[in-house]
MDTraj code that builds the backbone (N, CA, C; nanometers):
import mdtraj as md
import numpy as np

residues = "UNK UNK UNK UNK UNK UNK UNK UNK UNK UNK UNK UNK UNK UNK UNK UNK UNK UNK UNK UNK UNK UNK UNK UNK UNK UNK UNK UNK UNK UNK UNK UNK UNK UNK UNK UNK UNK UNK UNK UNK UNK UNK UNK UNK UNK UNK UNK UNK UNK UNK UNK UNK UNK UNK UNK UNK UNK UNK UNK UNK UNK UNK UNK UNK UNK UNK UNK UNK UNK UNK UNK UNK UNK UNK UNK UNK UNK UNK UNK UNK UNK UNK UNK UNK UNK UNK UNK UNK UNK UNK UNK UNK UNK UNK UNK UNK UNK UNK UNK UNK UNK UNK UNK UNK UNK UNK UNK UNK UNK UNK UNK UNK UNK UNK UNK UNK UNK UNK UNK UNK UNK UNK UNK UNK UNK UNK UNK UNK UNK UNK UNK UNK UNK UNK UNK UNK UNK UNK UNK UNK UNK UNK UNK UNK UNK UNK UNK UNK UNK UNK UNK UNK UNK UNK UNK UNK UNK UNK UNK UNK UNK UNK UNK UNK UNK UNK UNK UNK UNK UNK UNK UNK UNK UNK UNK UNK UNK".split()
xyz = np.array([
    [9.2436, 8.6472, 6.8385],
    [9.2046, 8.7316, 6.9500],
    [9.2206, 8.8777, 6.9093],
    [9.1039, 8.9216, 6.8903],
    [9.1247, 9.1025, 6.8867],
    [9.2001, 9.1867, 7.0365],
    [9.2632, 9.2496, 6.9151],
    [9.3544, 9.3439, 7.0426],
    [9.2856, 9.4697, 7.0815],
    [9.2755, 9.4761, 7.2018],
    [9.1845, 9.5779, 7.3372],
    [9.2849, 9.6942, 7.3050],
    [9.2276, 9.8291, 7.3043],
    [9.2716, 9.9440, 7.3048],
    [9.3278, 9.9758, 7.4815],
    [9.3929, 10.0271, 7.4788],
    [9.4357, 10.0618, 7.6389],
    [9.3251, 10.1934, 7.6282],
    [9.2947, 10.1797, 7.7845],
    [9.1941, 10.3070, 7.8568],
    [9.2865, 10.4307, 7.8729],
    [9.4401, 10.3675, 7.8862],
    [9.5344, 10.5385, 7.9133],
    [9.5988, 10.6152, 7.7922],
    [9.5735, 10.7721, 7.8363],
    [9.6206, 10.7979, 7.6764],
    [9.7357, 10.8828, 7.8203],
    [9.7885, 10.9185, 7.7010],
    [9.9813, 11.0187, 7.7345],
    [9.9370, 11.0835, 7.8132],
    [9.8151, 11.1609, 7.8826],
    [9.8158, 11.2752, 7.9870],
    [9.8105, 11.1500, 8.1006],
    [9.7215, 11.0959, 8.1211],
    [9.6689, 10.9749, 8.2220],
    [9.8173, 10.8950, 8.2658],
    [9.9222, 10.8214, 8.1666],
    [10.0383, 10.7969, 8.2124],
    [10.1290, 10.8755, 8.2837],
    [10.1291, 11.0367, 8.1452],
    [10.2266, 11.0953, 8.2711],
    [10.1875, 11.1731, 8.3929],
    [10.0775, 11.1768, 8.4378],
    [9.9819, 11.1914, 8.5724],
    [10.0568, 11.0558, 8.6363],
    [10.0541, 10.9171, 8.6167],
    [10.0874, 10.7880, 8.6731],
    [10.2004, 10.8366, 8.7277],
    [10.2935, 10.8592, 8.6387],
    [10.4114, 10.8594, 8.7086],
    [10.4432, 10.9746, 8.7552],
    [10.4389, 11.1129, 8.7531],
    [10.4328, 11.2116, 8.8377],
    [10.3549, 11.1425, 8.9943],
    [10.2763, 11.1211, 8.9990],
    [10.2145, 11.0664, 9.1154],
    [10.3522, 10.9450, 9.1905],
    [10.3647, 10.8930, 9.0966],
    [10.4934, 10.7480, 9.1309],
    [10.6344, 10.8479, 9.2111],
    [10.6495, 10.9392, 9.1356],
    [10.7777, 10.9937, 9.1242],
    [10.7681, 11.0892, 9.2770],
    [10.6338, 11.1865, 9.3260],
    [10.5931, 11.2617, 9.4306],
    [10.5810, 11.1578, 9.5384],
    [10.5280, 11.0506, 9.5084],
    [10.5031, 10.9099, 9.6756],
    [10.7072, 10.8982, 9.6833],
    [10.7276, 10.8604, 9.5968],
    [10.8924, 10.8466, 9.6201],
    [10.9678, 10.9479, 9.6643],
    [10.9120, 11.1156, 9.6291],
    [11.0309, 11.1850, 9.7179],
    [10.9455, 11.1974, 9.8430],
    [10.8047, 11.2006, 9.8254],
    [10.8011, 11.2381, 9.9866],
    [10.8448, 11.1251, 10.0577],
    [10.7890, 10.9676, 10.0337],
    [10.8596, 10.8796, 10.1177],
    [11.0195, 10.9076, 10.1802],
    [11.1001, 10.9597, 10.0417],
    [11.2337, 10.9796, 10.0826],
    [11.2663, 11.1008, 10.1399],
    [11.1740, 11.1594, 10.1893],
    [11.1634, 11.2932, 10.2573],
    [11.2604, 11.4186, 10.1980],
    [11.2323, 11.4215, 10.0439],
    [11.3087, 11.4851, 9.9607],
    [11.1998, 11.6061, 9.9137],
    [11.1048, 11.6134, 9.9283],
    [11.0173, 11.7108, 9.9129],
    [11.0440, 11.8734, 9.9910],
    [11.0714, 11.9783, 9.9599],
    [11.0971, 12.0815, 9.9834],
    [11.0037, 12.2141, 9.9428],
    [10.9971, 12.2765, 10.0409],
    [10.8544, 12.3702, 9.9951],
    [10.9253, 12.4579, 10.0056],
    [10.8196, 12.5476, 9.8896],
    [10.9407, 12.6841, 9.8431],
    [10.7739, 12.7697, 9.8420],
    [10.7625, 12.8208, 9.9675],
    [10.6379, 12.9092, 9.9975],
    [10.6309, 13.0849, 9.9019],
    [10.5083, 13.1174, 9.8589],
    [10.5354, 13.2573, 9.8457],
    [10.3488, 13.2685, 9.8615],
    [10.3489, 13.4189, 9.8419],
    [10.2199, 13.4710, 9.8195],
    [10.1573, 13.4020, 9.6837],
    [10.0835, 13.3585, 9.6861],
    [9.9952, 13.3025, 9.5681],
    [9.8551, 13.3459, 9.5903],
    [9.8018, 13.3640, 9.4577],
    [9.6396, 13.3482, 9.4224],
    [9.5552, 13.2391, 9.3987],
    [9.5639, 13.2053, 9.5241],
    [9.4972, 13.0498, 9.4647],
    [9.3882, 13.0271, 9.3885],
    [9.2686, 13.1127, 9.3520],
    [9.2307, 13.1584, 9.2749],
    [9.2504, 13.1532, 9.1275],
    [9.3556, 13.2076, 9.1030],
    [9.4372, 13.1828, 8.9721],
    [9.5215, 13.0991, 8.9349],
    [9.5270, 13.0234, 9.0708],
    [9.5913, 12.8673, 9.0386],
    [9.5018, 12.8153, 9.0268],
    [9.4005, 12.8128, 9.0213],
    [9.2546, 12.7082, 9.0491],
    [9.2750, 12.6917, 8.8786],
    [9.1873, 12.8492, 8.8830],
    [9.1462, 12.8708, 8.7262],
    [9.2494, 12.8404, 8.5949],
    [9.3621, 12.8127, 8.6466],
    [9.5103, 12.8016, 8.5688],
    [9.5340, 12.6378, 8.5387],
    [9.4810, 12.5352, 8.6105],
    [9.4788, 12.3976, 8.6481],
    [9.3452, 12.3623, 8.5350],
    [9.2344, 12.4132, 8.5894],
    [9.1180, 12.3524, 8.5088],
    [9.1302, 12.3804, 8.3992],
    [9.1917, 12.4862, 8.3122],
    [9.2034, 12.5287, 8.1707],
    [9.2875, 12.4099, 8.0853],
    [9.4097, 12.4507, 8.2139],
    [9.4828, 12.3618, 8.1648],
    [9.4673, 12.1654, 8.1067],
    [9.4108, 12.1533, 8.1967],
    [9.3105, 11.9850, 8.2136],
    [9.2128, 11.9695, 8.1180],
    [9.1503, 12.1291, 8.0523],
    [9.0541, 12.1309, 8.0055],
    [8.8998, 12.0013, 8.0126],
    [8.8815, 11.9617, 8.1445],
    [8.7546, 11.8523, 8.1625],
    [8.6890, 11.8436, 8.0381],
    [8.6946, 11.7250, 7.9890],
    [8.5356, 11.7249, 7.8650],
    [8.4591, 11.6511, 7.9182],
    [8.3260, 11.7228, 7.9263],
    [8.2242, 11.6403, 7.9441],
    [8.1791, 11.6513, 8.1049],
    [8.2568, 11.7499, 8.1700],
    [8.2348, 11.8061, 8.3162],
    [8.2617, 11.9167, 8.3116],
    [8.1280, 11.9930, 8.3681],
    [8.1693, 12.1406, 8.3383],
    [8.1881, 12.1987, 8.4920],
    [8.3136, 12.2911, 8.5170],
    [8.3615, 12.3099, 8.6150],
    [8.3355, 12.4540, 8.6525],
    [8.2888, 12.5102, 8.7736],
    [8.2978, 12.6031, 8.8261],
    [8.3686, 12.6235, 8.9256],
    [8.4557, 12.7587, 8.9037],
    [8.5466, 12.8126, 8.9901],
    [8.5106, 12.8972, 9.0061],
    [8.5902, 12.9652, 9.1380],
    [8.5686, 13.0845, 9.2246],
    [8.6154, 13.1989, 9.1487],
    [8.5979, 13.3105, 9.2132],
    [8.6097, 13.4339, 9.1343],
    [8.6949, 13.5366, 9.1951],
    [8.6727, 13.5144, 9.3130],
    [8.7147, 13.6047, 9.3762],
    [8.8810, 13.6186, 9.4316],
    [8.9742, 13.6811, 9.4451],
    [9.1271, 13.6316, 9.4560],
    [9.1310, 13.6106, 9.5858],
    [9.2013, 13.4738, 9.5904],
    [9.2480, 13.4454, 9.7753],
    [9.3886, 13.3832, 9.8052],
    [9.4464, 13.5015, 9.8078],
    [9.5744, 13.5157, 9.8473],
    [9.6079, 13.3929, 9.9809],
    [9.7472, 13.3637, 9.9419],
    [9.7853, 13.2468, 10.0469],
    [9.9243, 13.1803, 10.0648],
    [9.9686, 13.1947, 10.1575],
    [10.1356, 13.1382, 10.1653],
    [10.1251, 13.0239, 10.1473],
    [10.1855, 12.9783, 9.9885],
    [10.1913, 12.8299, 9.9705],
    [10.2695, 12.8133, 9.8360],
    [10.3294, 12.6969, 9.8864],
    [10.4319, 12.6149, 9.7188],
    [10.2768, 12.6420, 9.6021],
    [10.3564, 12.7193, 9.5338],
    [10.2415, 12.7177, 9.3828],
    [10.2491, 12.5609, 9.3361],
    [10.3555, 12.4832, 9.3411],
    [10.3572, 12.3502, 9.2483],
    [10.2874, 12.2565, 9.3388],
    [10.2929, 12.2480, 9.4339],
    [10.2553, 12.1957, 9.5671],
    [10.1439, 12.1546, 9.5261],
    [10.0334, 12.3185, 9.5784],
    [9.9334, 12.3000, 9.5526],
    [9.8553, 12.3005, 9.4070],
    [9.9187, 12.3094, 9.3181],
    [9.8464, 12.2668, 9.1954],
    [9.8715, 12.1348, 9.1910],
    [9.9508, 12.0591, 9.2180],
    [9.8827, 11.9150, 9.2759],
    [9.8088, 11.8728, 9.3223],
    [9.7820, 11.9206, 9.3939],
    [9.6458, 11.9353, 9.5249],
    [9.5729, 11.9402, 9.4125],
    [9.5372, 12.0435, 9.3695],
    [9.4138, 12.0996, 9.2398],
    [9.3999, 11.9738, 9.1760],
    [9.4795, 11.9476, 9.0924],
    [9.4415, 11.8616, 8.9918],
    [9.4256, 11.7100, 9.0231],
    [9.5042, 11.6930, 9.1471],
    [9.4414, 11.5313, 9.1456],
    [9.3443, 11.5718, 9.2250],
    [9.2823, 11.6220, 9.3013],
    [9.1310, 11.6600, 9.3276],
    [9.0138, 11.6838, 9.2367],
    [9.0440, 11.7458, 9.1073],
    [8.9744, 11.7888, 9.0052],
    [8.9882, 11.6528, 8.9182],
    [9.0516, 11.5777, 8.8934],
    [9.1092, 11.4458, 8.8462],
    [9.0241, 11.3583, 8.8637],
    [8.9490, 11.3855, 9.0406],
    [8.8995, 11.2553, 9.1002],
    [8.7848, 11.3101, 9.1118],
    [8.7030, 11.4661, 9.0864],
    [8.6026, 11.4681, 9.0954],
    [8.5597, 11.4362, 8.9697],
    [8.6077, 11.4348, 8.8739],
    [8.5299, 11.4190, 8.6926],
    [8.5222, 11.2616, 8.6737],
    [8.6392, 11.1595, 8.7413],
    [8.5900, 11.0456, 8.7756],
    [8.4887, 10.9817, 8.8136],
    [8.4920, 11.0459, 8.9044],
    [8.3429, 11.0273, 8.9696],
    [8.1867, 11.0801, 8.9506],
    [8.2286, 11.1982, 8.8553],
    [8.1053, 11.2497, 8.8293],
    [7.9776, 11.2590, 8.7027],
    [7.8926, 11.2145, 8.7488],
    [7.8344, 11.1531, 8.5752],
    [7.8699, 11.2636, 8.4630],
    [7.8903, 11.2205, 8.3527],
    [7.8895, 11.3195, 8.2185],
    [7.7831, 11.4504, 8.2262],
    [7.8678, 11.5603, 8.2184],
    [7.7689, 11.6461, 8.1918],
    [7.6893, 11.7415, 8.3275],
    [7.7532, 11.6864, 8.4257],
    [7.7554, 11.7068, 8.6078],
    [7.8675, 11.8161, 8.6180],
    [7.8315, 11.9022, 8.6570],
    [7.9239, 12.0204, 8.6843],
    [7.9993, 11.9537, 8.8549],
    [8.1333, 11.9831, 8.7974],
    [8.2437, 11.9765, 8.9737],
    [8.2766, 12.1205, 9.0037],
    [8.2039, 12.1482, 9.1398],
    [8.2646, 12.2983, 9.1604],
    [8.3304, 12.2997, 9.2662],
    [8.4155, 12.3809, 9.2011],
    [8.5026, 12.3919, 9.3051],
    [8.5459, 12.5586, 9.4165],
    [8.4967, 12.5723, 9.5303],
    [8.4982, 12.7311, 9.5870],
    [8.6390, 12.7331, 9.6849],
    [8.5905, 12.8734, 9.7511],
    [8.6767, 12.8914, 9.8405],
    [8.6495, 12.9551, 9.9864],
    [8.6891, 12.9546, 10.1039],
    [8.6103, 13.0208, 10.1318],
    [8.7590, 13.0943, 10.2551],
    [8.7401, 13.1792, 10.3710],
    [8.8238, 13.2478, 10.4552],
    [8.7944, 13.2236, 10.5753],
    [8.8878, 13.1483, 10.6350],
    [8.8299, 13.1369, 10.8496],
    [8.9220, 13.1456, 10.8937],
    [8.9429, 13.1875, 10.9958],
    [9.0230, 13.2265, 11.1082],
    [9.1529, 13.1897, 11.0482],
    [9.2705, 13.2537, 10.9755],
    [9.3795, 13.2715, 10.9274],
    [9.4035, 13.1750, 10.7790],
    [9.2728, 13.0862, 10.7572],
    [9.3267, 12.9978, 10.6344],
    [9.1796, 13.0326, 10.5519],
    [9.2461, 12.9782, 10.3935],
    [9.1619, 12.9762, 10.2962],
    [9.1259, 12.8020, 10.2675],
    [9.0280, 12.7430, 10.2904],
    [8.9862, 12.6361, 10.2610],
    [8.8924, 12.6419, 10.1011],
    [8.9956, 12.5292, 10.0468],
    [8.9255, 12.5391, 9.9238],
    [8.8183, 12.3653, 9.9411],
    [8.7088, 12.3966, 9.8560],
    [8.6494, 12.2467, 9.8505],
    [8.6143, 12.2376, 9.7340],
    [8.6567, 12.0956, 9.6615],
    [8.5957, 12.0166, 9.5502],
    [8.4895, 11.9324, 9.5581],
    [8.3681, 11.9703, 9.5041],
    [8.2122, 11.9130, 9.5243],
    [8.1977, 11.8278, 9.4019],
    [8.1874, 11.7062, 9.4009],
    [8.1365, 11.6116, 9.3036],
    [7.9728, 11.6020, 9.2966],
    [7.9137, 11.5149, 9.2508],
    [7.7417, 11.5177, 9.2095],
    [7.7677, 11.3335, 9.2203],
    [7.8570, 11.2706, 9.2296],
    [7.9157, 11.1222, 9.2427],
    [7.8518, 11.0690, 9.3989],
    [7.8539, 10.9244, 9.3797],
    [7.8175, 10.8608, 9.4881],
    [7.8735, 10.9051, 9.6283],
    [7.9742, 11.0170, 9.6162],
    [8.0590, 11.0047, 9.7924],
    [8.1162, 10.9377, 9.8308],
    [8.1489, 10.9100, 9.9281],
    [8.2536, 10.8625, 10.0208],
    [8.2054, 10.7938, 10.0944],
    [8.1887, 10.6366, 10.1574],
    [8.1283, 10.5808, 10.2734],
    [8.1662, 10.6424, 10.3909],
    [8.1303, 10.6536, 10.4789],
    [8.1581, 10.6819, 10.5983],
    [8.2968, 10.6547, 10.6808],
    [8.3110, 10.4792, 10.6477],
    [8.3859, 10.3969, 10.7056],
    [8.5432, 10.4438, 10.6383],
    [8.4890, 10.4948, 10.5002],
    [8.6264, 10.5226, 10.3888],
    [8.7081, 10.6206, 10.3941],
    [8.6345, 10.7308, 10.4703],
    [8.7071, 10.8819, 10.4871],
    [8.8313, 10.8798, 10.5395],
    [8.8610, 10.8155, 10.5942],
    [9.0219, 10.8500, 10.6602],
    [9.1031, 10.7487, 10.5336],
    [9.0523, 10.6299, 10.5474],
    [9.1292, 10.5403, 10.4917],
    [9.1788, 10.5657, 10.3335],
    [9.0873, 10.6638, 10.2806],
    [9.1444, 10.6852, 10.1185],
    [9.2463, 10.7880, 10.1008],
    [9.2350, 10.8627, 10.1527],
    [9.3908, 10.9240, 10.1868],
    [9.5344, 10.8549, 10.2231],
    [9.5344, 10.7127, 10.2601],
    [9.6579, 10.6844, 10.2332],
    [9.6670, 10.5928, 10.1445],
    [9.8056, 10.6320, 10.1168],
    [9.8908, 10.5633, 9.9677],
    [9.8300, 10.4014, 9.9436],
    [9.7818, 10.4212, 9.7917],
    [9.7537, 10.2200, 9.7494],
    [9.6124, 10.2439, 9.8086],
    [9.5471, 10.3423, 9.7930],
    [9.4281, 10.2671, 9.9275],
    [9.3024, 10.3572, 9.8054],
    [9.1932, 10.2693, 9.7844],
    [9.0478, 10.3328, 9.7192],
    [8.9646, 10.2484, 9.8152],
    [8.8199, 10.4031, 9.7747],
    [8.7504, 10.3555, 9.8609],
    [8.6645, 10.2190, 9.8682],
    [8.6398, 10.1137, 9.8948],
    [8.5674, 9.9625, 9.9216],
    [8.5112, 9.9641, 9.8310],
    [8.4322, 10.0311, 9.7524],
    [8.2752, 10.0188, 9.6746],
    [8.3311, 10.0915, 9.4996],
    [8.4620, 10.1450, 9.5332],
    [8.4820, 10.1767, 9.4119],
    [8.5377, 10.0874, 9.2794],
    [8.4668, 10.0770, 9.2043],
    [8.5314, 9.9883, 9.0451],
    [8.6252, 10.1311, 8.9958],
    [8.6344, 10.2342, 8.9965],
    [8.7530, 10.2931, 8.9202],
    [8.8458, 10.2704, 8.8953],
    [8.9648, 10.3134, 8.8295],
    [9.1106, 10.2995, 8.8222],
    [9.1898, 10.3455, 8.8846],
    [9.3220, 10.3936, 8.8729],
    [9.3897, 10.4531, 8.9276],
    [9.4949, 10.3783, 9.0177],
    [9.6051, 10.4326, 9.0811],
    [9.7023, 10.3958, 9.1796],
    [9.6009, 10.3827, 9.3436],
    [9.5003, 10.4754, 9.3708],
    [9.5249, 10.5171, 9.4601],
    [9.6100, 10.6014, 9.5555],
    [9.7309, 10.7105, 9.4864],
    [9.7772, 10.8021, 9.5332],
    [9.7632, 10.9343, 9.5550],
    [9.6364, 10.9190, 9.4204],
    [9.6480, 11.0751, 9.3986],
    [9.5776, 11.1786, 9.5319],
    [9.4725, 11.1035, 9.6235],
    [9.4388, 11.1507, 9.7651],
    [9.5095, 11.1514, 9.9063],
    [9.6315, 11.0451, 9.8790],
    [9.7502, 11.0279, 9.9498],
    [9.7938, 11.2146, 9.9512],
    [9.8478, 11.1959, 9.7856],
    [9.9284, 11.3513, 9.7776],
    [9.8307, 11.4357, 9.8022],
    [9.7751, 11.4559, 9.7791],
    [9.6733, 11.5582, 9.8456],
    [9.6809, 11.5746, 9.9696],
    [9.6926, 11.5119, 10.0824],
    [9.6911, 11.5254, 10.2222],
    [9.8144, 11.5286, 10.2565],
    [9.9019, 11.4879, 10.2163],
    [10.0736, 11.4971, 10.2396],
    [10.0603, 11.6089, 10.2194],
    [10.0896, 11.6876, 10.0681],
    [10.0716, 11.8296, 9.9981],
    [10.0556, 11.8766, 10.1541],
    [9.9572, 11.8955, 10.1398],
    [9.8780, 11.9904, 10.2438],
    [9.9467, 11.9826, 10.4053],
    [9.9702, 11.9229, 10.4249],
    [10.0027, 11.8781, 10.5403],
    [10.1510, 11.9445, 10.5987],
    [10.2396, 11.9012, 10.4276],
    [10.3734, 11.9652, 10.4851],
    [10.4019, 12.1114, 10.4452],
    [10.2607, 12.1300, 10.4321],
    [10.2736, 12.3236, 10.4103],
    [10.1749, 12.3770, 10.5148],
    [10.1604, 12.2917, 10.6191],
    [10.1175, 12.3262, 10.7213],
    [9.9392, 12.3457, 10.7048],
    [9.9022, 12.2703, 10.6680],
    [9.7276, 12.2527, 10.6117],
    [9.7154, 12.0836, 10.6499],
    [9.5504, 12.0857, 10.5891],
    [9.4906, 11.9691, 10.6750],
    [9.4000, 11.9562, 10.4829],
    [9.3826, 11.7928, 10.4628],
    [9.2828, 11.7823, 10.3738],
    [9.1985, 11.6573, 10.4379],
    [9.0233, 11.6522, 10.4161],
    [8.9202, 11.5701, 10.4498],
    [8.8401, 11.5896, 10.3409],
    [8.7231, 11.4782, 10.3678],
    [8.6236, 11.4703, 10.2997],
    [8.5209, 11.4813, 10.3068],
    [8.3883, 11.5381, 10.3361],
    [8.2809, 11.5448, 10.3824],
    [8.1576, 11.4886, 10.2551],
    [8.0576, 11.5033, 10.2822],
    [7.9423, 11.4753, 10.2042],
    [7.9398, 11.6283, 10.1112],
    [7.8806, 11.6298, 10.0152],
    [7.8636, 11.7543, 9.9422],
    [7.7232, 11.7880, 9.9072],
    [7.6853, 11.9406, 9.9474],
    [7.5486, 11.9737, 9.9409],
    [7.5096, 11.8987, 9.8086],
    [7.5284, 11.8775, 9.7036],
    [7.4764, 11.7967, 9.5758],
    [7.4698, 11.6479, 9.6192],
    [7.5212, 11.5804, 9.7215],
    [7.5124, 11.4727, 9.7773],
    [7.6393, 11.3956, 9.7327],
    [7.7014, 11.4331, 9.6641],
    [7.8465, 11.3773, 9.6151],
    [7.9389, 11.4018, 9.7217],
    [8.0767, 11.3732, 9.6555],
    [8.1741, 11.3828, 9.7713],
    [8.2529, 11.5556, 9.7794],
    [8.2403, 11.6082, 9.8845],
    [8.3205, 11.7222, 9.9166],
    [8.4464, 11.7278, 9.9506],
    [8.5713, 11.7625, 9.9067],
    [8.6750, 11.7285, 9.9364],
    [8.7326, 11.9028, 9.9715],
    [8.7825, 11.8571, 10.1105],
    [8.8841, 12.0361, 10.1106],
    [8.9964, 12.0302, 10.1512],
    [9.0609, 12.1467, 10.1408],
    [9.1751, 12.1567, 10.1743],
    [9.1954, 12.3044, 10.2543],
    [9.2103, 12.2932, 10.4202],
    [9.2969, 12.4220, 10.4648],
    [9.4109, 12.4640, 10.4306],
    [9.4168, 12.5570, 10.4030],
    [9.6339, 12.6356, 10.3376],
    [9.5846, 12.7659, 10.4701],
    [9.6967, 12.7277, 10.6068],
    [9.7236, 12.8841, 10.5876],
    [9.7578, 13.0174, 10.5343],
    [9.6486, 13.1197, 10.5844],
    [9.6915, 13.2135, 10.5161],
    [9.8676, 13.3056, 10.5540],
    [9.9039, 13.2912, 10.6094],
    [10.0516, 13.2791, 10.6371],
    [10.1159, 13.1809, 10.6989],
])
top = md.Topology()
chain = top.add_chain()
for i, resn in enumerate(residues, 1):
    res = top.add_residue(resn, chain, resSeq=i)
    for name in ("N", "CA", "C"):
        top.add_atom(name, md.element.get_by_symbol(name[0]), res)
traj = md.Trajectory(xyz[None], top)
């Protein structure tokens, strides 16, 4: 019997368990937010470099948008969002990601070029263990959990909508104080 290469290399595991390790403190309600002025902006652009996508080319915003929020927090947010749009998005499909300003918050959204989100799935993939019905991907299923927790206990909201490219739109409100 020939031996199968594993699909995970060292970034993909320790993503696994960072994800394992964040469901366990928030479950244990050990999670603590340590707010300041941030550029989310330059956390955006600081995440995707870092991740460096191959084979998805990513556009970010430009412009600086200041925002009271855990920097570590939300670069969680970032990257398992950015994580799950290159998943989903054929080779060579740009994921962009903007920002935009309403009435006291900065909502950021991640736009895939990917099949979307069923209808029926939108609430339900946000919690922990849970992908959407139609998906063959991998993963835990947490990484959209933390995303909406994230957000949530820094006083923000995350959903999913359809995305003008017809893929899935994913955002996130952060108040701006």
């Amino acid at each position: 019997m020939a031996a199968t290469q594993s699909r995970l290399d060292g970034s993909d595991v320790s993503r696994i368990i960072a994800d394992l390790l964040d469901f366990e403190r928030l479950s244990g309600g050990t999670v603590t937010v340590h707010r300041q002025m941030t550029d989310l902006t330059a956390l955006i652009g600081a995440a995707v470099s870092r991740l460096m996508p191959a084979g998805s080319p990513v556009v970010v915003p430009e412009e600086p948008a200041w925002v009271s929020i855990d920097p570590g927090l939300a670069e969680r947010i970032v990257e398992n969002l950015l994580l799950n749009a290159i998943r989903h998005t054929p080779s060579g499909t740009p994921v962009e990601i903007g920002l935009t300003r309403s009435a006291g918050a900065a909502v950021m959204n991640v736009d895939d070029a990917g099949p979307g989100v069923p209808e029926a799935d939108r609430d339900t993939i946000f919690e922990a263990f849970a992908r959407p019905s139609a998906s063959n991907q991998g993963g835990l299923g947490l990484g959209l959990y933390l995303v909406r927790r994230f957000a949530e206990i820094q006083s923000g909201r995350a959903w999913v909508e359809t995305s003008p490219a017809g893929g899935a739109s994913f955002r996130v409100r952060f108040p701006i104080n």
